[in-house]
C-alpha positions as CSV (number, residue, x, y, z in Angstrom):
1,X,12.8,72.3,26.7
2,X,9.5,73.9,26.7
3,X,8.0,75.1,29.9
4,X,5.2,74.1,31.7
5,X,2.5,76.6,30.7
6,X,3.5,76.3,27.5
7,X,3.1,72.3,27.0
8,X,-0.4,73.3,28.7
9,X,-1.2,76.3,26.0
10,X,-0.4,73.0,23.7
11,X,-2.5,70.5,25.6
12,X,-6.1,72.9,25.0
13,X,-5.3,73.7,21.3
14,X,-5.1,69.6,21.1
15,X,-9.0,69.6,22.6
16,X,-9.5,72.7,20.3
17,X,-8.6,70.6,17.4
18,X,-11.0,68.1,18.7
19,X,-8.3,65.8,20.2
20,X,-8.5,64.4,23.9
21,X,-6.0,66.1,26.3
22,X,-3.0,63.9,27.2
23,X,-1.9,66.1,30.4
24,X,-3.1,65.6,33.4
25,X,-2.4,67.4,36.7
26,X,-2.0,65.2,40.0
27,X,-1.3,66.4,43.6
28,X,0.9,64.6,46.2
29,X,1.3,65.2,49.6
30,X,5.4,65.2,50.1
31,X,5.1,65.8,53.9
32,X,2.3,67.5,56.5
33,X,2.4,71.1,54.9
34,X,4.0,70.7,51.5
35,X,2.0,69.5,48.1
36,X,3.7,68.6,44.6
37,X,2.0,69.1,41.6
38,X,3.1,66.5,38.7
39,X,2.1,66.7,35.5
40,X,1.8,63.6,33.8
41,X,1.1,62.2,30.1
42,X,-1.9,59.7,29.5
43,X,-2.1,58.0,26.2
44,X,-5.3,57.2,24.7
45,X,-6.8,53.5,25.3
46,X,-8.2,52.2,22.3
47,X,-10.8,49.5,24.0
48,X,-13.6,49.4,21.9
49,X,-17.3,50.1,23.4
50,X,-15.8,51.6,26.5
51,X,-17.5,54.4,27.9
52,X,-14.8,55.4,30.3
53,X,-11.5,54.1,28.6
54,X,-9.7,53.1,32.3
55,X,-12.5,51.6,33.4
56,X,-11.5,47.7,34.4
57,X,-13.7,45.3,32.7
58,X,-14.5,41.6,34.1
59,X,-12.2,39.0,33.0
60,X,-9.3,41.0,32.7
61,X,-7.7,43.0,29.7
62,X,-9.4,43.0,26.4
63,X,-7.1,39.5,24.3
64,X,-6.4,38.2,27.4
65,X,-8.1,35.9,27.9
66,X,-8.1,32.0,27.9
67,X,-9.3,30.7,24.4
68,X,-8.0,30.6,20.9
69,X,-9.2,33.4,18.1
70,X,-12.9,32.6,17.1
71,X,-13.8,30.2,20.0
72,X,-17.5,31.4,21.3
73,X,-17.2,32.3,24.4
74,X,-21.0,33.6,25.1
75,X,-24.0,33.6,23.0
76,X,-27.0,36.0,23.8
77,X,-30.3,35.6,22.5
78,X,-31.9,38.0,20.5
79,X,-35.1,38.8,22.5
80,X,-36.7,40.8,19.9
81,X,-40.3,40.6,18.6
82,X,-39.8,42.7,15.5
83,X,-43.0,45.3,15.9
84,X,-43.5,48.0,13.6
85,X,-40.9,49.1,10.7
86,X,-38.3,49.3,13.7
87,X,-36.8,46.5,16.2
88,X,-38.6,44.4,18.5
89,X,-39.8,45.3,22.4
90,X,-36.8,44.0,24.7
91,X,-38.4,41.3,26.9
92,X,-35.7,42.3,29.5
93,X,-37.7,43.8,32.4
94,X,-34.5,46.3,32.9
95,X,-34.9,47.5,29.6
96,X,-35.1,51.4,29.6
97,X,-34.0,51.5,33.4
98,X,-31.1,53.5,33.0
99,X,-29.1,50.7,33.7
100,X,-26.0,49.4,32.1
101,X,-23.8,50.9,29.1
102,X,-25.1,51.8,25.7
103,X,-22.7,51.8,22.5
104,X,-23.7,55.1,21.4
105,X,-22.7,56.7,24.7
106,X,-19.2,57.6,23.7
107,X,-20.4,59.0,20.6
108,X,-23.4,61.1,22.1
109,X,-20.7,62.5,24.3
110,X,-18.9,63.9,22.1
111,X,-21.7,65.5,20.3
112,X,-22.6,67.1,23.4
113,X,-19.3,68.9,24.0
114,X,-19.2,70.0,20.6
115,X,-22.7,71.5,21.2
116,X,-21.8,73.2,24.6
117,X,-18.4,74.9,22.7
118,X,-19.5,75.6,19.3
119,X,-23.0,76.7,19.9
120,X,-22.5,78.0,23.4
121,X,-25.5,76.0,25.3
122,X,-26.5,77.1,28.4
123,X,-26.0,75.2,32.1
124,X,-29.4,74.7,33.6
125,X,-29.3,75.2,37.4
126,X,-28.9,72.0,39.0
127,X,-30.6,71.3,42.6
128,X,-27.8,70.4,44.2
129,X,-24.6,68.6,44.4
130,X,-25.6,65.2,46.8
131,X,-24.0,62.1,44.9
132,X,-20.3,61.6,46.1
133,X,-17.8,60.5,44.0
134,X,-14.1,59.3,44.1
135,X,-13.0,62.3,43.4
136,X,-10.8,64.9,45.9
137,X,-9.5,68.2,45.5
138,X,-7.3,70.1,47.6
139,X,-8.2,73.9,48.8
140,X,-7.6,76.2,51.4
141,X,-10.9,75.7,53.1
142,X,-9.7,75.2,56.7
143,X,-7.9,77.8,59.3
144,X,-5.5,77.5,61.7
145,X,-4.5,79.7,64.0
146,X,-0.5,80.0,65.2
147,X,0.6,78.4,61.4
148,X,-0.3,76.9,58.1
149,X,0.3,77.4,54.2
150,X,-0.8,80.7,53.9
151,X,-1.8,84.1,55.8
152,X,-5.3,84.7,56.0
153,X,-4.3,89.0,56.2
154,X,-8.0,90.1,57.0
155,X,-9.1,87.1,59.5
156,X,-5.7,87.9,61.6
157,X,-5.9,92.3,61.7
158,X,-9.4,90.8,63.1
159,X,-7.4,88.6,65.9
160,X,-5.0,91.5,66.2
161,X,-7.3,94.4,67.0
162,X,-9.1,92.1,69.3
163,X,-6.4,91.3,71.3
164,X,-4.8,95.1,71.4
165,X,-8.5,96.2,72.4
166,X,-8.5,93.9,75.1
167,X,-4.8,95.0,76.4
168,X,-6.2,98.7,76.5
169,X,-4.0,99.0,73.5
170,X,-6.2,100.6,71.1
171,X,-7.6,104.6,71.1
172,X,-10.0,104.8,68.8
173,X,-9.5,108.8,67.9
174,X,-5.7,108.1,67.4
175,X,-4.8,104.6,65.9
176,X,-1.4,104.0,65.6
177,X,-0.9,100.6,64.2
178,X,3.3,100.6,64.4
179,X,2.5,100.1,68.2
180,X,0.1,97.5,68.2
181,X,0.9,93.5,69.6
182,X,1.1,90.4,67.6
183,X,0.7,87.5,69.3
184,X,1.4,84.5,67.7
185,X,-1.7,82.9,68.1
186,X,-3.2,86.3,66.3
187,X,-2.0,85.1,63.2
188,X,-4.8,82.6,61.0
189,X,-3.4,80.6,57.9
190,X,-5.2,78.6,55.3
191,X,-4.5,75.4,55.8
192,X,-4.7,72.8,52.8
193,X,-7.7,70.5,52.8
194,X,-8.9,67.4,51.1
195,X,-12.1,67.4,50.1
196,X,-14.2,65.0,49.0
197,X,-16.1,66.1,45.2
198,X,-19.7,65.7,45.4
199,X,-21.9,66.0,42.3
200,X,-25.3,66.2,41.1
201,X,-27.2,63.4,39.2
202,X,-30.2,64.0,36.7
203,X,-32.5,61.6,35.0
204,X,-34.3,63.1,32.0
205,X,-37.1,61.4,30.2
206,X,-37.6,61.5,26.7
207,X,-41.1,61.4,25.7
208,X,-42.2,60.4,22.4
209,X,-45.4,60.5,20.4
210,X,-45.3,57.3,18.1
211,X,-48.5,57.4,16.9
212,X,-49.3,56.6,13.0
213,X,-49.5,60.7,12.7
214,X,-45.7,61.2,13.4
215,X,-44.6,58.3,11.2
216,X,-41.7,59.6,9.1
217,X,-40.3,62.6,9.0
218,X,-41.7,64.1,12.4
219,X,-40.3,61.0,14.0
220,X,-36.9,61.3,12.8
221,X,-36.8,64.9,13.5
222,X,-37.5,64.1,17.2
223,X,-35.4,61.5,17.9
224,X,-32.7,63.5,16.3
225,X,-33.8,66.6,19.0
226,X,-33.2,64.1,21.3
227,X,-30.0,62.9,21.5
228,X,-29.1,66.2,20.8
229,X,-30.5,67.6,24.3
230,X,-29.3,63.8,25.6
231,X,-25.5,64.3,24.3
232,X,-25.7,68.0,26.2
233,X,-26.9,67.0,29.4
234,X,-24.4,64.0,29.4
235,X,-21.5,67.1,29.3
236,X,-23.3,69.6,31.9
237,X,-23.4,66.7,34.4
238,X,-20.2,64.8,33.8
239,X,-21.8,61.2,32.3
240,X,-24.2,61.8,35.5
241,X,-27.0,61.2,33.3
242,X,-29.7,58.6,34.0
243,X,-32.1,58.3,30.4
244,X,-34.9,56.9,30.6
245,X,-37.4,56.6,27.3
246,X,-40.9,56.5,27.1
247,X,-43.2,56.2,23.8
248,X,-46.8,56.1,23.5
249,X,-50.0,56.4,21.0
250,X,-53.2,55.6,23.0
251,X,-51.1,53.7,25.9
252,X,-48.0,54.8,27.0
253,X,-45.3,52.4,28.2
254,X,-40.7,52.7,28.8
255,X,-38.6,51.2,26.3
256,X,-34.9,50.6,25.8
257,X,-33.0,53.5,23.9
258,X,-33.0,50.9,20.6
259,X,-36.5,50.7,20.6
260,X,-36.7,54.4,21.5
261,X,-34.7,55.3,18.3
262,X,-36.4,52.9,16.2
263,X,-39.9,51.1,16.8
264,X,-42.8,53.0,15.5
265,X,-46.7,52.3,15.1
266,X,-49.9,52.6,13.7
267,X,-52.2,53.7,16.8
268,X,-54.1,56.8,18.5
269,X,-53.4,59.5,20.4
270,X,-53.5,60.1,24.1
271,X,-50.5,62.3,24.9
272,X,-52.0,61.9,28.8
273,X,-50.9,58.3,29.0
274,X,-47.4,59.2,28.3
275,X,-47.4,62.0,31.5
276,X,-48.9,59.5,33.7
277,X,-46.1,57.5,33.1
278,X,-43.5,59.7,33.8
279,X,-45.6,60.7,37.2
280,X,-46.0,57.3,38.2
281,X,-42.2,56.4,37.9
282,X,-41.0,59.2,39.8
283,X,-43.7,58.8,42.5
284,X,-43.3,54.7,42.6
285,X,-39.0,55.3,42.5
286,X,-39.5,58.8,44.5
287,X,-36.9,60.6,42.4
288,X,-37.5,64.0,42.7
289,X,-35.9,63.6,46.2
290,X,-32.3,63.0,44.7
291,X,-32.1,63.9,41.1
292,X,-32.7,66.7,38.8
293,X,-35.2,65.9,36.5
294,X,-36.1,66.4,32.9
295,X,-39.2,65.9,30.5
296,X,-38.4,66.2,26.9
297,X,-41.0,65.9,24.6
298,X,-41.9,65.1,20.8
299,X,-45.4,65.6,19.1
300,X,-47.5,66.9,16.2
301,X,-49.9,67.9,18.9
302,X,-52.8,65.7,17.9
303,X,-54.5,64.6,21.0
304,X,-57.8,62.5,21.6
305,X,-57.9,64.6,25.0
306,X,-58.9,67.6,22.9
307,X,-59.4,69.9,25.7
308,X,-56.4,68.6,27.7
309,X,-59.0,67.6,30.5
310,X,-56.6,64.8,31.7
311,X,-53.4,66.0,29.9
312,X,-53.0,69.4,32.4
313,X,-53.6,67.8,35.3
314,X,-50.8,65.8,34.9
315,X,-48.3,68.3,33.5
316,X,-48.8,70.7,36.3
317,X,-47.6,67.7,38.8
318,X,-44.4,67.3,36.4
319,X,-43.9,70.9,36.8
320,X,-43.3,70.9,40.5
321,X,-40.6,68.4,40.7
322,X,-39.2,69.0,37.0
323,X,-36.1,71.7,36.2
324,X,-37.2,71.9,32.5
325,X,-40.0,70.6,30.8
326,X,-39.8,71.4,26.7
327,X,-41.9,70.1,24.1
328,X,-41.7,69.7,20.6
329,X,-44.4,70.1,18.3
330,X,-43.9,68.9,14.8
331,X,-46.7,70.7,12.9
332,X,-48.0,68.8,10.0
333,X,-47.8,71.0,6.3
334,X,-51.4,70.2,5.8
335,X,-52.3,71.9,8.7
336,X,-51.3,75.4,8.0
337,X,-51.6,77.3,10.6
338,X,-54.5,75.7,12.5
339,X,-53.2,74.8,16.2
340,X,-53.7,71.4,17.0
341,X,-55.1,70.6,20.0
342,X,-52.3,70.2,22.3
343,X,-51.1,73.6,21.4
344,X,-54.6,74.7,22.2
345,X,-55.1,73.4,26.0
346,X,-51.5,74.6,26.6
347,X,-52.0,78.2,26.2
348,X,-55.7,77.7,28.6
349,X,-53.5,76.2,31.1
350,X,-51.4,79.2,31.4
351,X,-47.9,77.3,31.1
352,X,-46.4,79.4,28.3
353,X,-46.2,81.9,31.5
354,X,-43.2,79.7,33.3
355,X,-40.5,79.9,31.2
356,X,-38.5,78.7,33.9
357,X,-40.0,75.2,34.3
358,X,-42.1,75.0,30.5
359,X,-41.1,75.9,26.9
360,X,-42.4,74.9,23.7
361,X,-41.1,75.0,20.6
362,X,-42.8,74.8,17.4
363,X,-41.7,73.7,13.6
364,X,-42.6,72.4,10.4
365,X,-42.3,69.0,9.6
366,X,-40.5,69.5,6.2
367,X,-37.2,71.0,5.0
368,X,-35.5,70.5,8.2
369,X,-32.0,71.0,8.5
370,X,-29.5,70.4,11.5
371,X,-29.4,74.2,12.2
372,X,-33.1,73.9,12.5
373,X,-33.0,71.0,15.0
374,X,-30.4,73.0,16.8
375,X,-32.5,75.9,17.1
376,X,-35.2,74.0,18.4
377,X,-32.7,72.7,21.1
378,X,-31.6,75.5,22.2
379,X,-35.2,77.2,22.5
380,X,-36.1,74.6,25.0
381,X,-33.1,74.2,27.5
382,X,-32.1,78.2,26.9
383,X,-32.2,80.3,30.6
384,X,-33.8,83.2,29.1
């Protein structure tokens, strides 16, 4: 029989290995002061396009159904309008919300705990733990004086010199503590609590310039940045993520994550529309009460606004709600090293000095490896 730190030693080299853990640790209360810990064992559920495997879907267990193999139960219509080289617009006014399930959720996870381990991410500071969950855990947060679970040593010498001082007890030159009272109300214990887990909840918005300047490469190099800093956030806040996607070229407008990841264009520039959008969401849902928030951006800094006249307006109102703002810029080979214009009004509108709130990151839009889009990551959610 192997022990029980040793079938745990066994349960982290499974996750290690990149295998889910099967033990889990549950508390019971077995009376008003005791608490058993029980280990249990829980198998994988292969359900396919779960999210969370023990979630309870509508209708019952996955084959169980009424119907024979190959009956149609539902048939959904495909609402796309095919723009572009990628899919269609989603005519569902939801689309992009933050709402529902995506398929590639399970997968993105994944990629983001493999991120946090192997590459040793950072945690951003979050604002502050306000959603409550079903969650509990049990502590020693609460004290009680006369008994409990477990002697709080410093809080009762407290009680104990205060009640000796008051008896006259107590000479301050000559302490002998072998002749001091305890009363039995002088002693404090812990006492077990259950406490409800509260955690915080972050929107990010992904921002991307599809414009006919970032066909291509540039594109696929931000939408892989992307679900990169997506997958990672997904892990820091336990699946307390809210996405939501924006694209624009001269107008700016929120799309479903499909079309994020694949609809592209022929237009302008006007990197402005696409902050105005963002500001107008959070004011019109006032988010910045409740949630963390993020701006992630993709660009090869071309902009009509050249000076940034309408552009730094807006990005110094996303900098006083935001906990990170990072950007992008996909510099075309052509270019050399001419700074576009975005790069340009950035550094007259002083941001490159908050490192806390702004960074910016900036590449070459050929040769890019994985490594490289990881190095961009990290340069814009890094602490330092």
């Amino acid at each position: 029989m192997e022990s029980f730190e040793d079938l745990l030693k066994r349960d982290e080299q499974r996750e290690k290995d990149g295998f889910p853990k099967k033990i889990k640790i549950k508390r019971m209360l077995a009376g008003h002061d005791r608490v058993i810990v029980v280990p249990i064992v829980e198998e994988e559920k292969l359900v396919h396009g779960e999210f969370e495997p023990t979630a309870k879907r509508e209708g019952g267990l996955p084959g169980h159904g009424d119907g024979e193999i190959g009956d149609i139960i539902e048939e959904i219509p495909n609402s796309g309008n095919g723009e572009g080289q990628g899919e269609g617009e989603s005519e569902d006014p939801q689309a992009g919300q933050g709402q529902g399930e995506h398929g590639i959720e399970t997968e993105v996870y994944e990629m983001g705990k493999s991120l946090s381990e192997k590459f040793k991410l950072p945690n951003l500071k979050e604002k502050g733990k306000k959603i409550p969950t079903d969650e509990y855990v049990y502590d020693l947060t609460d004290r009680h004086r006369g008994s409990g679970q477990f002697l709080d040593k410093k809080a009762t010498l407290k009680r104990i010199i205060r009640t000796n001082a008051a008896l006259g007890r107590i000479d301050k030159d000559n302490i002998d503590a072998s002749k001091l009272i305890v009363g039995p109300q002088d002693k404090v214990y812990r006492v077990l609590s259950r406490e409800k887990v509260w955690k915080s909840q972050a929107v990010v918005f992904f921002l991307r310039d599809y414009s006919g300047s970032m066909s291509g490469d540039p594109t696929k190099i931000i939408v892989a940045q992307h679900m990169m800093i997506y997958s990672w956030l997904l892990v820091q806040y336990e699946k307390l993520v809210i996405p939501r996607f924006i694209v624009h070229d001269e107008e700016a407008r929120e799309v479903s994550v499909d079309d994020y990841f694949k609809i592209s264009t022929g237009g302008g520039t006007y990197i402005a529309s696409g902050y105005n959008e963002i500001n107008n969401i959070i004011d019109g849902e006032n988010l910045a009460r409740d949630y963390n928030i993020y701006v992630f951006q993709g660009t090869d800094g071309e902009d009509s606004d050249s000076e940034g006249d309408d552009a730094i307006p807006e990005i110094e109102k996303i900098l006083g709600y935001v906990n990170r703002m990072g950007v992008c810029v996909i510099k075309h080979p052509g270019r050399g090293e001419k700074e576009s214009e975005f790069e340009q009004y950035i550094k007259s509108g002083d941001f490159l000095d908050k490192k806390d709130l702004f960074r910016i990151h900036i590449m070459s839009g050929k040769g890019v490896t994985d490594e490289k889009n990881i190095e961009a990551v990290k340069a814009l959610i890094a602490q330092d």
